[in-house]
C-alpha positions in Angstrom: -54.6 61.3 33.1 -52.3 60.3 30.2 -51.4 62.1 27.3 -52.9 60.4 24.6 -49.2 59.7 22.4 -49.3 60.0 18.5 -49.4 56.9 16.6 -45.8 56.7 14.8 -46.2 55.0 12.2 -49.6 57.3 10.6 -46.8 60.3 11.4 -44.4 59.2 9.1 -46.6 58.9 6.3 -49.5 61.6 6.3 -48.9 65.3 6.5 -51.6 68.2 7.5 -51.4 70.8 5.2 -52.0 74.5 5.8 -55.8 74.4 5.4 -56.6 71.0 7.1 -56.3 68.6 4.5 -54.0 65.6 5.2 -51.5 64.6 2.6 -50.5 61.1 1.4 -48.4 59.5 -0.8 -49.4 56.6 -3.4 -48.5 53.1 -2.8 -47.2 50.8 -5.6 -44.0 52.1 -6.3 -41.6 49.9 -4.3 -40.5 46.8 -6.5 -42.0 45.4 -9.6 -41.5 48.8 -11.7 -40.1 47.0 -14.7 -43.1 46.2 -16.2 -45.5 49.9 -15.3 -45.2 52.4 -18.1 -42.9 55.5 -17.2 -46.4 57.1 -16.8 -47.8 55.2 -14.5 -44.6 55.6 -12.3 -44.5 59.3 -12.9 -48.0 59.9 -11.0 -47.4 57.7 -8.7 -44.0 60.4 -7.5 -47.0 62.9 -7.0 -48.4 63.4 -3.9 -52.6 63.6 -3.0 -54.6 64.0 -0.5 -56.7 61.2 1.8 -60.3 61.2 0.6 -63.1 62.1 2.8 -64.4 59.1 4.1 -61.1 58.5 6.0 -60.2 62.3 7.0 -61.7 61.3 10.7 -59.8 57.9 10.8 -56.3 59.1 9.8 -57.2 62.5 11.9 -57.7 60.4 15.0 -54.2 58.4 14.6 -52.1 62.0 14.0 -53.8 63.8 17.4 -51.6 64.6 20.2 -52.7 65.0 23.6 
């Protein structure tokens, strides 16, 4: 049987942290800044984490077999 390969592209942009959460980054901050407040683009640089409803969905994409 196979090993079951890692899907790139959910490799690239989540992260496991030390305790099991999985880390994200926000969308929204590619083009079209002009007109959000310096504010709104400043939280946007933070990082969080992937709510709980899709832990098992993005989990499933990051396994390696």
């Amino acid at each position: 049987m196979p090993k079951i390969k890692t899907r790139r592209g959910a490799a690239k942009r989540f992260k496991l942290t030390g305790s099991g959460s999985i880390r994200r980054g926000k969308s929204h901050k590619r083009h079209l800044l002009t007109h959000k407040t310096r504010k709104r683009k400043r939280h946007l640089r933070q990082v969080t984490l992937v709510d709980s409803v899709d832990n098992g969905r993005v989990r499933r994409q990051l396994v390696r077999g």
